[in-house]
Biopython code that builds the backbone (N, CA, C, O; Angstrom):
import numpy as np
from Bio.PDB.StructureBuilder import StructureBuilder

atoms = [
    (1, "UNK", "N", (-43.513, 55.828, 42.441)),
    (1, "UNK", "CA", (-43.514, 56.485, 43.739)),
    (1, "UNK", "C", (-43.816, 55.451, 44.827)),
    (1, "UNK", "O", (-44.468, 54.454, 44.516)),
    (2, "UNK", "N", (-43.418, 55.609, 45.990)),
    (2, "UNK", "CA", (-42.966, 54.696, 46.992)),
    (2, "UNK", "C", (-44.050, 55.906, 48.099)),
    (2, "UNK", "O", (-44.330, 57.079, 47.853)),
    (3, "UNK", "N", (-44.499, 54.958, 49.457)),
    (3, "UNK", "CA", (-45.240, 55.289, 50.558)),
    (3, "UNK", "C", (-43.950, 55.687, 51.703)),
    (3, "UNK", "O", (-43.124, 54.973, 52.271)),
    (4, "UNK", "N", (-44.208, 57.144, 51.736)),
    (4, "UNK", "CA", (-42.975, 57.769, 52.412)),
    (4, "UNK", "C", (-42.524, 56.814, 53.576)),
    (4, "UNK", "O", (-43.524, 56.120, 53.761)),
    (5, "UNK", "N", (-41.850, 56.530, 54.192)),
    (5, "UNK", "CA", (-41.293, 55.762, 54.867)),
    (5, "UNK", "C", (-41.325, 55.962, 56.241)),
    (5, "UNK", "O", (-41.477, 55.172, 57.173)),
    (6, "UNK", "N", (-41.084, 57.638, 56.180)),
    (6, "UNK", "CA", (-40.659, 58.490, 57.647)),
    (6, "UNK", "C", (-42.509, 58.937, 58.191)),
    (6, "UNK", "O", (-42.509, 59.575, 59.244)),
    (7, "UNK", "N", (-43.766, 58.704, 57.673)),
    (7, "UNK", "CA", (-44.577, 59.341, 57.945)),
    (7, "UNK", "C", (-45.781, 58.346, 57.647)),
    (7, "UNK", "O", (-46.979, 58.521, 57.866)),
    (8, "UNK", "N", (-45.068, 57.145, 57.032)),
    (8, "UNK", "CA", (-45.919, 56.375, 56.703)),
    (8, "UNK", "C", (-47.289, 56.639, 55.996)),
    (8, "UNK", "O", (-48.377, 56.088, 56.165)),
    (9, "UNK", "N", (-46.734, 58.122, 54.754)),
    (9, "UNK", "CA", (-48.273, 58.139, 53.459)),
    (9, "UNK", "C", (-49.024, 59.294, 54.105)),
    (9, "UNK", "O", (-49.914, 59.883, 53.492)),
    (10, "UNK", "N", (-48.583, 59.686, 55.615)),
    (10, "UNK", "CA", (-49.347, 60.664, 56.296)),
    (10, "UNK", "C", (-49.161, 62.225, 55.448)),
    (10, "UNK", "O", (-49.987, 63.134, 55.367)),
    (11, "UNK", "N", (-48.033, 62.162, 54.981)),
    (11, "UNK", "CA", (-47.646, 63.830, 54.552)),
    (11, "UNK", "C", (-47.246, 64.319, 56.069)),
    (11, "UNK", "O", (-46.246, 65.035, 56.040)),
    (12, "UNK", "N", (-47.778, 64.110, 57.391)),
    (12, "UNK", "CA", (-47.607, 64.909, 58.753)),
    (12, "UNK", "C", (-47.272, 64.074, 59.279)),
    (12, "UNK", "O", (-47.375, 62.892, 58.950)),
    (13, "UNK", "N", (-46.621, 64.690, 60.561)),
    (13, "UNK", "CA", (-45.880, 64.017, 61.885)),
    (13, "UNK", "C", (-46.281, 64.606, 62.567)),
    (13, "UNK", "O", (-45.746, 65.714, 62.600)),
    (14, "UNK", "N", (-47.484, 64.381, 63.624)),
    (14, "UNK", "CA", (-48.039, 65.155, 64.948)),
    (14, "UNK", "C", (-46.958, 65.662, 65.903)),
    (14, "UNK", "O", (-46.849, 66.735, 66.497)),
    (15, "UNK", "N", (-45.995, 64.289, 65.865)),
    (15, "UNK", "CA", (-45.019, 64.850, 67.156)),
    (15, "UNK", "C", (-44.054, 65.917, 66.600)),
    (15, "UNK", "O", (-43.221, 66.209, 67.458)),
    (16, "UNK", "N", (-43.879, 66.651, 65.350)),
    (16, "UNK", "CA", (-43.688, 67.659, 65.114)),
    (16, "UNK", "C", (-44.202, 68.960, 64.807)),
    (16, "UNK", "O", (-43.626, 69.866, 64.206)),
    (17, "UNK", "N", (-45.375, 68.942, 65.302)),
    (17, "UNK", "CA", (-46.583, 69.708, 64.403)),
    (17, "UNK", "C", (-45.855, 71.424, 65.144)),
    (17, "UNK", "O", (-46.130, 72.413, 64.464)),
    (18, "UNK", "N", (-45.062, 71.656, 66.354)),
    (18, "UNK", "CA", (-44.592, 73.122, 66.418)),
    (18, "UNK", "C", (-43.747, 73.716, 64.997)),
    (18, "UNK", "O", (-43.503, 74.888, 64.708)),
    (19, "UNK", "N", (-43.399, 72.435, 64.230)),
    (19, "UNK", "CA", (-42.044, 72.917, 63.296)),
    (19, "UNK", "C", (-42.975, 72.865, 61.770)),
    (19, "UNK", "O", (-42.813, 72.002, 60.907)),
    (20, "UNK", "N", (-43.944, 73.983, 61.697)),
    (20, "UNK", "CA", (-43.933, 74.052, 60.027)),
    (20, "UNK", "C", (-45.657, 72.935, 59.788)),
    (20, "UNK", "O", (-46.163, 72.393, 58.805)),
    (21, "UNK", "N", (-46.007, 73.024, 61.093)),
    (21, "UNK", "CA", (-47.197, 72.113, 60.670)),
    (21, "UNK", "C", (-47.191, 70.571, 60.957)),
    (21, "UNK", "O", (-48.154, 69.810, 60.867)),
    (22, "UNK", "N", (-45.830, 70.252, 61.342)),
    (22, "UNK", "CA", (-45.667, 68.851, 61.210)),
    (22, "UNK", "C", (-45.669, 67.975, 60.027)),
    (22, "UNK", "O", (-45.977, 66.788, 59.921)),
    (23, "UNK", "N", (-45.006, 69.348, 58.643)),
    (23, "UNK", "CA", (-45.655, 68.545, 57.084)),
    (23, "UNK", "C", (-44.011, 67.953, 57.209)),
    (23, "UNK", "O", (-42.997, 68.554, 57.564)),
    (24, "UNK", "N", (-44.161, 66.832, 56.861)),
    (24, "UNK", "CA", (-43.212, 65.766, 56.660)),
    (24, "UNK", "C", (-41.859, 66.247, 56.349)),
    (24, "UNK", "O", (-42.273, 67.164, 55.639)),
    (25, "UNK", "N", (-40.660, 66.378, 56.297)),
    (25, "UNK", "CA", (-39.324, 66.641, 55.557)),
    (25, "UNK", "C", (-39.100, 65.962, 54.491)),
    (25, "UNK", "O", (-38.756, 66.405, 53.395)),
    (26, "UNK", "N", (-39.335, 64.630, 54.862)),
    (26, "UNK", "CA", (-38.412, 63.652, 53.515)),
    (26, "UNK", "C", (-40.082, 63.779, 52.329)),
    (26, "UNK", "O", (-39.920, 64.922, 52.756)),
    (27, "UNK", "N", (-40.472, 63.769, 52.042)),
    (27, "UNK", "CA", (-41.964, 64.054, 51.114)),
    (27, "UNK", "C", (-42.364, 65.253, 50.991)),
    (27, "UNK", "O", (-42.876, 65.522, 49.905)),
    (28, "UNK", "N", (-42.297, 66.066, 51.754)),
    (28, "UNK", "CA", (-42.779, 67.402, 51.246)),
    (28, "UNK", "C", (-44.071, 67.274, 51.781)),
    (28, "UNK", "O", (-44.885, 67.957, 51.160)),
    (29, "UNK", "N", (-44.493, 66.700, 52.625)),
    (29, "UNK", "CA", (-46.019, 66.487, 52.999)),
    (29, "UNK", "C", (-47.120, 65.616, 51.865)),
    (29, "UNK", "O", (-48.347, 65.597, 51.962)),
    (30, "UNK", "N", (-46.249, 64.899, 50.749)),
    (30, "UNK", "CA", (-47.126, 64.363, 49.707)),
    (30, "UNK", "C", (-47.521, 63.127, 50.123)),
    (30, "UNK", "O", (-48.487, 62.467, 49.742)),
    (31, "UNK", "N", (-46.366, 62.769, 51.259)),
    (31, "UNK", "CA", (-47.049, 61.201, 51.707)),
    (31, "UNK", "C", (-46.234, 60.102, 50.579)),
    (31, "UNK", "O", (-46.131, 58.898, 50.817)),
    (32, "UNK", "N", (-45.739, 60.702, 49.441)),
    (32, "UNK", "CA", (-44.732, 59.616, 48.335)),
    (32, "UNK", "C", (-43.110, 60.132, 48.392)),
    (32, "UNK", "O", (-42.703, 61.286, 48.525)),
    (33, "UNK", "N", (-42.478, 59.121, 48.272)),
    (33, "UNK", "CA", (-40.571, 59.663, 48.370)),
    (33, "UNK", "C", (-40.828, 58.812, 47.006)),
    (33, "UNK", "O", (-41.696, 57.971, 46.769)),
    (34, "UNK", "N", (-39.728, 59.343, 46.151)),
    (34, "UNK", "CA", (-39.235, 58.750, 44.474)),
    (34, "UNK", "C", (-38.407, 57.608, 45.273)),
    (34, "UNK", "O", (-38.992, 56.536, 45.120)),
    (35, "UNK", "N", (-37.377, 57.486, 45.982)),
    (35, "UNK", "CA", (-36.288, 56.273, 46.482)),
    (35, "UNK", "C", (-37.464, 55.338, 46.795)),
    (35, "UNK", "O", (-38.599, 55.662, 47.145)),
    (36, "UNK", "N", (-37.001, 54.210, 46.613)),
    (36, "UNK", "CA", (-37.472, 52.822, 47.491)),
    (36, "UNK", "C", (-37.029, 52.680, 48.643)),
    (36, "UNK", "O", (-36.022, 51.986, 48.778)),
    (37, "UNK", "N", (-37.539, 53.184, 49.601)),
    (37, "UNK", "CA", (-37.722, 52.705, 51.069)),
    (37, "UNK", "C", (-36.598, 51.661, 51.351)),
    (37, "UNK", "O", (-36.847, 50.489, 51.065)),
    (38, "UNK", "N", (-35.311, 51.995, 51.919)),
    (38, "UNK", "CA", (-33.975, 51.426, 52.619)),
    (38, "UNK", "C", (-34.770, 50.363, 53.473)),
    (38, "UNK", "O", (-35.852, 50.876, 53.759)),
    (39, "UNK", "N", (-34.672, 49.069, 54.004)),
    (39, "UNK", "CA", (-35.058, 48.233, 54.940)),
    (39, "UNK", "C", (-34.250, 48.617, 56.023)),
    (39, "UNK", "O", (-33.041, 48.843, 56.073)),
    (40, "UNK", "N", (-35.181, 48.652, 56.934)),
    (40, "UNK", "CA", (-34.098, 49.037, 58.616)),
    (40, "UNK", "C", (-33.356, 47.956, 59.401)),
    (40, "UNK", "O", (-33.795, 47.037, 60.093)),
    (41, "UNK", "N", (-31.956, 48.368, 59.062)),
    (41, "UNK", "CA", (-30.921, 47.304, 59.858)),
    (41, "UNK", "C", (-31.094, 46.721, 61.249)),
    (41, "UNK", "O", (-30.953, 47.409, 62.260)),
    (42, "UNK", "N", (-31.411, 45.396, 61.271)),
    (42, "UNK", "CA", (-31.499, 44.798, 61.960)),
    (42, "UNK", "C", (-30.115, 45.440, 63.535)),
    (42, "UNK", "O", (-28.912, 45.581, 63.317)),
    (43, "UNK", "N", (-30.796, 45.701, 64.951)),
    (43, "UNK", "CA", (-29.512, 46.094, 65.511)),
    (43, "UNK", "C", (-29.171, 44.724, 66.625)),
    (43, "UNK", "O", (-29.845, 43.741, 66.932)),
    (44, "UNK", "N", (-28.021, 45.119, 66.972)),
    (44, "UNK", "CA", (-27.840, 44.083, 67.668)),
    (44, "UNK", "C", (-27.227, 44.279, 68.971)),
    (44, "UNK", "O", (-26.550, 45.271, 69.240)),
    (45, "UNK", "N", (-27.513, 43.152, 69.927)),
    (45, "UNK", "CA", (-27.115, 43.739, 71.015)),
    (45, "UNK", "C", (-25.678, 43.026, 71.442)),
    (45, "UNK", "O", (-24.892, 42.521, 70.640)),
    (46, "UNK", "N", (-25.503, 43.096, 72.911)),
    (46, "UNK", "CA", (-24.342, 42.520, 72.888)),
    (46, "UNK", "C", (-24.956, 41.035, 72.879)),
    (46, "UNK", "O", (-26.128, 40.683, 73.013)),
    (47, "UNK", "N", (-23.396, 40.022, 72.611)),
    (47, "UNK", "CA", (-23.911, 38.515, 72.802)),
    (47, "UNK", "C", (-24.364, 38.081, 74.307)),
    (47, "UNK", "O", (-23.755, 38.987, 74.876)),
    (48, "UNK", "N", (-24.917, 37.440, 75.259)),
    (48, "UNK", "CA", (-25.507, 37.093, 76.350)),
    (48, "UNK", "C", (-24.538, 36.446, 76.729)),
    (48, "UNK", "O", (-24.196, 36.466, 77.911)),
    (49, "UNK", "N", (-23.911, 35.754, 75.827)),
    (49, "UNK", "CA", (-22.815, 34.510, 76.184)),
    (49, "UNK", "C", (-21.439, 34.962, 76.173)),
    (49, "UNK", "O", (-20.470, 34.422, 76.705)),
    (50, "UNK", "N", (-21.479, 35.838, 75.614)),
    (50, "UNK", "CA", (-20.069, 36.677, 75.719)),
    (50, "UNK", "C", (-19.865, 37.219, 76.879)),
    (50, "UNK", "O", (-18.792, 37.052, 77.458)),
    (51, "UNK", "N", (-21.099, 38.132, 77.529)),
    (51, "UNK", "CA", (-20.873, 39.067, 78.901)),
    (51, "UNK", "C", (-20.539, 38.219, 79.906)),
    (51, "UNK", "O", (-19.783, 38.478, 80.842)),
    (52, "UNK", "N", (-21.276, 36.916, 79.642)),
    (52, "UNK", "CA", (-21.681, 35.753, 80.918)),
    (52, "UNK", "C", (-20.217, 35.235, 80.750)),
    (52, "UNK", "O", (-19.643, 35.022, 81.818)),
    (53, "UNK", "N", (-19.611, 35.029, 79.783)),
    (53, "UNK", "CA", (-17.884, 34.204, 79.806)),
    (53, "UNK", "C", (-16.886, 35.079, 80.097)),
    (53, "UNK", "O", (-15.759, 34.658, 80.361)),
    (54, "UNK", "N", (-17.320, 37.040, 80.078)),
    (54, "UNK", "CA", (-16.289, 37.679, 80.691)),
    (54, "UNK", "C", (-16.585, 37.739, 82.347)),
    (54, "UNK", "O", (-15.794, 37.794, 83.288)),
    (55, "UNK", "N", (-17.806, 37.710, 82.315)),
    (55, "UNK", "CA", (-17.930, 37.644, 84.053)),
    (55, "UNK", "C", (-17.457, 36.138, 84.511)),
    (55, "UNK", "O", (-17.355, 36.141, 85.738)),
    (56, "UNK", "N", (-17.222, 35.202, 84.108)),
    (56, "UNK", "CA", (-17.100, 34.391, 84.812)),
    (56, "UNK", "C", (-15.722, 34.152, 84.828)),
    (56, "UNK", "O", (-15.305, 33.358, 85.671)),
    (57, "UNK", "N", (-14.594, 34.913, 83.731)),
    (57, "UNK", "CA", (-13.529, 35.414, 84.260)),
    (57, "UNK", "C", (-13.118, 36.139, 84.798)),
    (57, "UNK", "O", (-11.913, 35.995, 85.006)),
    (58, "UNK", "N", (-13.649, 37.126, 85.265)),
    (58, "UNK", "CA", (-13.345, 38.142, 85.875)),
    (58, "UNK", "C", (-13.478, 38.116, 87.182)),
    (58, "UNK", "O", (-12.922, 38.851, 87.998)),
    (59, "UNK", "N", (-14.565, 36.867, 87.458)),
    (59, "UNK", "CA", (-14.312, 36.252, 88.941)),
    (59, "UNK", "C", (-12.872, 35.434, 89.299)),
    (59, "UNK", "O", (-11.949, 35.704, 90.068)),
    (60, "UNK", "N", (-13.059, 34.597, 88.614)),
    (60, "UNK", "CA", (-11.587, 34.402, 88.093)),
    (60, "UNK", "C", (-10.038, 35.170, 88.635)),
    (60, "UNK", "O", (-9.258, 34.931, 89.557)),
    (61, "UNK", "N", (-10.090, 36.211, 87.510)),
    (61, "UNK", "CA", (-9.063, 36.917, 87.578)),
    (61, "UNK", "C", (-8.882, 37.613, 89.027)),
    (61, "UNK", "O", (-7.830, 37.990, 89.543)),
    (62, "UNK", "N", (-10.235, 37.680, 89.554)),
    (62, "UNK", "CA", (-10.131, 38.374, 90.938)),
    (62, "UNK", "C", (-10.090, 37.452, 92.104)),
    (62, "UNK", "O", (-9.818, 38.058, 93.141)),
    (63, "UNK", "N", (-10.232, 36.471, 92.220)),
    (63, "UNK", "CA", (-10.003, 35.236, 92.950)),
    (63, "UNK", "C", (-7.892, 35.151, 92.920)),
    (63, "UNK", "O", (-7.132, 35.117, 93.887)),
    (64, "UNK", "N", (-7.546, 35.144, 91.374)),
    (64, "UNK", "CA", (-6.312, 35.092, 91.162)),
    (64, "UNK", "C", (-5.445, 36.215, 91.982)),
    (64, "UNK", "O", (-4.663, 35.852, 92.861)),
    (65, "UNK", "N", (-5.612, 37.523, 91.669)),
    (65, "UNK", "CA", (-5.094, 38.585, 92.182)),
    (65, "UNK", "C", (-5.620, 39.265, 93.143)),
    (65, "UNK", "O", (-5.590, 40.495, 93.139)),
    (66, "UNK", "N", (-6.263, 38.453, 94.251)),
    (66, "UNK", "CA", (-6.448, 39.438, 95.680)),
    (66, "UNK", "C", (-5.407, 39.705, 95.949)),
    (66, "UNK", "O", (-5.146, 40.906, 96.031)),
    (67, "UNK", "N", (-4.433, 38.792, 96.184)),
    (67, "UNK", "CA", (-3.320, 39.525, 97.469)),
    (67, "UNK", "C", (-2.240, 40.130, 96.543)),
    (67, "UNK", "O", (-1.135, 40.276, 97.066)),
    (68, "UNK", "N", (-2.392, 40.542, 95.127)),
    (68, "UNK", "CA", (-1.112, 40.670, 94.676)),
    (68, "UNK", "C", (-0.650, 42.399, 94.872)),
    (68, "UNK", "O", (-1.733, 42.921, 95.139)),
    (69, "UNK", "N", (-0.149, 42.927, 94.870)),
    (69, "UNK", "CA", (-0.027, 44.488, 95.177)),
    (69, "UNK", "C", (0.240, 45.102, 94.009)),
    (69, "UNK", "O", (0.411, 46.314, 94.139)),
    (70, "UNK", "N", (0.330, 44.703, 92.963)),
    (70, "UNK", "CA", (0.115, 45.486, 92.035)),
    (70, "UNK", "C", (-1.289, 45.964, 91.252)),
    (70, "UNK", "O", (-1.622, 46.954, 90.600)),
    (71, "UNK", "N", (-1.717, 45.128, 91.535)),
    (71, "UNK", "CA", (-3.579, 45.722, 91.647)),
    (71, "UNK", "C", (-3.659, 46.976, 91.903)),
    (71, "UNK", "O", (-4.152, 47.666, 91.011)),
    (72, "UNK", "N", (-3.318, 47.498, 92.869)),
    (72, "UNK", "CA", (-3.168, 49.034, 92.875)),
    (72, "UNK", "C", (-4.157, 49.423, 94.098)),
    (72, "UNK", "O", (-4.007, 50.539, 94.595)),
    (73, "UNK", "N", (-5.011, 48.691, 94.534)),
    (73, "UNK", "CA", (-6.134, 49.029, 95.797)),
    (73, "UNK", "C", (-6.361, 47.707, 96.132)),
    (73, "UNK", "O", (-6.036, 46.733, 95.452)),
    (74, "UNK", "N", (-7.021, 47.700, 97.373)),
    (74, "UNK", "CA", (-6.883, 46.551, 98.134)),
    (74, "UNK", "C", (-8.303, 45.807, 97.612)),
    (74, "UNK", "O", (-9.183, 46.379, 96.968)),
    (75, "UNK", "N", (-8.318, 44.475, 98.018)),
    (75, "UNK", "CA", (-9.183, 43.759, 97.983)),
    (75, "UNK", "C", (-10.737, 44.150, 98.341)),
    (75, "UNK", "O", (-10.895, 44.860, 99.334)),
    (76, "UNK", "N", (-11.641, 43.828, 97.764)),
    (76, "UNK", "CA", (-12.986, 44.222, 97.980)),
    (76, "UNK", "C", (-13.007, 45.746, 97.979)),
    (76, "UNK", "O", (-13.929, 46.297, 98.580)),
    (77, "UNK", "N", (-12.378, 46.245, 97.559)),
    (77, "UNK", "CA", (-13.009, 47.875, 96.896)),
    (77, "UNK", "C", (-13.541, 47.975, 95.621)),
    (77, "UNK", "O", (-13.093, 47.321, 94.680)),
    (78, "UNK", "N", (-14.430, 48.720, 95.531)),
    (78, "UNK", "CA", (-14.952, 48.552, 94.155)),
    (78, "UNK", "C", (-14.778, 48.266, 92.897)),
    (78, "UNK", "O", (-15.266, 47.505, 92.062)),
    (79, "UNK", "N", (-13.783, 49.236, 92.975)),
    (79, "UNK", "CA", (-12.662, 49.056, 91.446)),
    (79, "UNK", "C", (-11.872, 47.709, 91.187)),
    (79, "UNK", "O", (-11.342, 47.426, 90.112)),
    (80, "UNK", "N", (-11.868, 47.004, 92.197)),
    (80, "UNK", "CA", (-10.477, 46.037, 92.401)),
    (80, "UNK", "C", (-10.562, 45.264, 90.836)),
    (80, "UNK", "O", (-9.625, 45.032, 90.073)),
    (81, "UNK", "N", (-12.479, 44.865, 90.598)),
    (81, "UNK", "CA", (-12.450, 43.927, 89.749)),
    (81, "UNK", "C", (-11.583, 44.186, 88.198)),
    (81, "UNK", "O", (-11.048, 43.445, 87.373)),
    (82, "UNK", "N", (-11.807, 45.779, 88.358)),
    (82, "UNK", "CA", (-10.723, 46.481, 86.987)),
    (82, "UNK", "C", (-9.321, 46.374, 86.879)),
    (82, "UNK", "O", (-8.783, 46.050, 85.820)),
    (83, "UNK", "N", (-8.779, 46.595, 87.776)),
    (83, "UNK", "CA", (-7.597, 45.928, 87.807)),
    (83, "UNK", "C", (-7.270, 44.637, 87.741)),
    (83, "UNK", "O", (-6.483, 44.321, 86.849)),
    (84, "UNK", "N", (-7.761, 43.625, 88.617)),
    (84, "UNK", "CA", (-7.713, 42.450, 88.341)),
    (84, "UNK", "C", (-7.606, 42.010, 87.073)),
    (84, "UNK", "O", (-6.709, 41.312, 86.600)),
    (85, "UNK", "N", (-8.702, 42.515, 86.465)),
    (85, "UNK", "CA", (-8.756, 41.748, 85.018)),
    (85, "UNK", "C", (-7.727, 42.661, 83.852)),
    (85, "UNK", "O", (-7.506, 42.180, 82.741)),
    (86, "UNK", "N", (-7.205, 43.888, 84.230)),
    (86, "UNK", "CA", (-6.313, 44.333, 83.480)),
    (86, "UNK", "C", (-4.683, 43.835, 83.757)),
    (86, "UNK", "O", (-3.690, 43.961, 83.041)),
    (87, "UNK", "N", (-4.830, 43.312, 84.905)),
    (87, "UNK", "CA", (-3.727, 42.364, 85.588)),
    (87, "UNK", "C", (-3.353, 40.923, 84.643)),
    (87, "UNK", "O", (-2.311, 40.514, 84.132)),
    (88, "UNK", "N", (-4.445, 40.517, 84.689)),
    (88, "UNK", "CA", (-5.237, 38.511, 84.243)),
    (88, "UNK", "C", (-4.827, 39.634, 82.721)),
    (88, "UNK", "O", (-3.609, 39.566, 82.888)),
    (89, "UNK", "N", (-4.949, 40.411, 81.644)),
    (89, "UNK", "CA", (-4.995, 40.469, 80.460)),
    (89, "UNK", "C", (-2.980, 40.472, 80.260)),
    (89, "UNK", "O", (-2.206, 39.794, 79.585)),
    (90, "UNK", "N", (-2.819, 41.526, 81.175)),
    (90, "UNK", "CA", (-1.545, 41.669, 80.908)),
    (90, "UNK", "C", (-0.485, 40.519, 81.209)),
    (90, "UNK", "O", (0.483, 40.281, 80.487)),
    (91, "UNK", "N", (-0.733, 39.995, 82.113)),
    (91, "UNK", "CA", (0.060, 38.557, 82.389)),
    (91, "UNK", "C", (0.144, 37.647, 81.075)),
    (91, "UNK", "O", (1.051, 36.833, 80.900)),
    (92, "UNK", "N", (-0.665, 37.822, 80.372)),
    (92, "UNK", "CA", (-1.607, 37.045, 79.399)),
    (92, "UNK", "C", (-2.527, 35.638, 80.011)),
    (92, "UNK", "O", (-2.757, 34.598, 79.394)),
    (93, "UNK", "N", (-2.925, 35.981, 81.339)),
    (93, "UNK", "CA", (-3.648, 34.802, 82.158)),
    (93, "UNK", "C", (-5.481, 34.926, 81.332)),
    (93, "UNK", "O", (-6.379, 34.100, 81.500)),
    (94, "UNK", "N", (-5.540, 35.906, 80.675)),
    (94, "UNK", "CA", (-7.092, 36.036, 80.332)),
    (94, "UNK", "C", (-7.188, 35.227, 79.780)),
    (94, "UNK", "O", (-7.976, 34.333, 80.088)),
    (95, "UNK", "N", (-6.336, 35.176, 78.595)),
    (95, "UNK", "CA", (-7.657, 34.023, 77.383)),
    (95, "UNK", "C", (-7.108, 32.393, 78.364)),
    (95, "UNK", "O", (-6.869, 31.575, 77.476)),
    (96, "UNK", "N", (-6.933, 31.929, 79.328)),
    (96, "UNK", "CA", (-6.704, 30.754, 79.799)),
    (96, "UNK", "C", (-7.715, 30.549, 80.996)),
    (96, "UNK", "O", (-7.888, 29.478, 81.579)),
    (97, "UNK", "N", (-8.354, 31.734, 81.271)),
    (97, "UNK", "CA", (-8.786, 31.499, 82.424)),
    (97, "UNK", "C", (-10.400, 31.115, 81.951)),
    (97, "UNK", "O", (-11.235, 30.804, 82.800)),
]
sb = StructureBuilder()
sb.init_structure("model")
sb.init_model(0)
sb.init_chain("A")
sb.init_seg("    ")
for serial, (resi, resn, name, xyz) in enumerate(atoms, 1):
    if name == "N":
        sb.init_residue(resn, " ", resi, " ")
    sb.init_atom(name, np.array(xyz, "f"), 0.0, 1.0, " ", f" {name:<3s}", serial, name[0])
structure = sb.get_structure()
């Protein structure tokens, strides 16, 4: 027998105590699960260096396509930078820039 995982051996979970007492789900309130305790997957975020190399094309791409009119809205409106860079992808100007 293994030290429940979800309750940490408590049998209870205070922050559930409206539902049934707060006695544990995965243990039965015994505080032991029969499984060996899964290790919790490491999560991940985005890369830092990835966001920082699409922004620094995307200045880019919007430097490239101010004046072009297929952008679809004019320069310095909010959206522009979305188009731009769906502009810079479709040209195939992205991966160069």
């Amino acid at each position: 027998m293994y030290t429940c995982q979800r309750c940490n051996g408590k049998g209870r979970l205070p922050e559930h105590s409206n539902v049934m007492n707060g006695v544990c789900f995965k243990c039965n309130g015994t505080g032991k699960q029969a499984s060996k305790p899964r290790k919790p997957k490491a999560r991940k975020g985005p890369d830092p260096r990835i966001a920082q190399e699409n922004s620094r094309k995307q200045a880019q791409a919007i430097e490239m396509y101010k004046d072009d009119p297929r952008a679809g809205v004019e320069y310095g409106h909010q959206y522009f930078y979305m188009h731009a860079t769906e502009l810079a992808k479709k040209d195939g100007a992205w991966e160069t820039l």
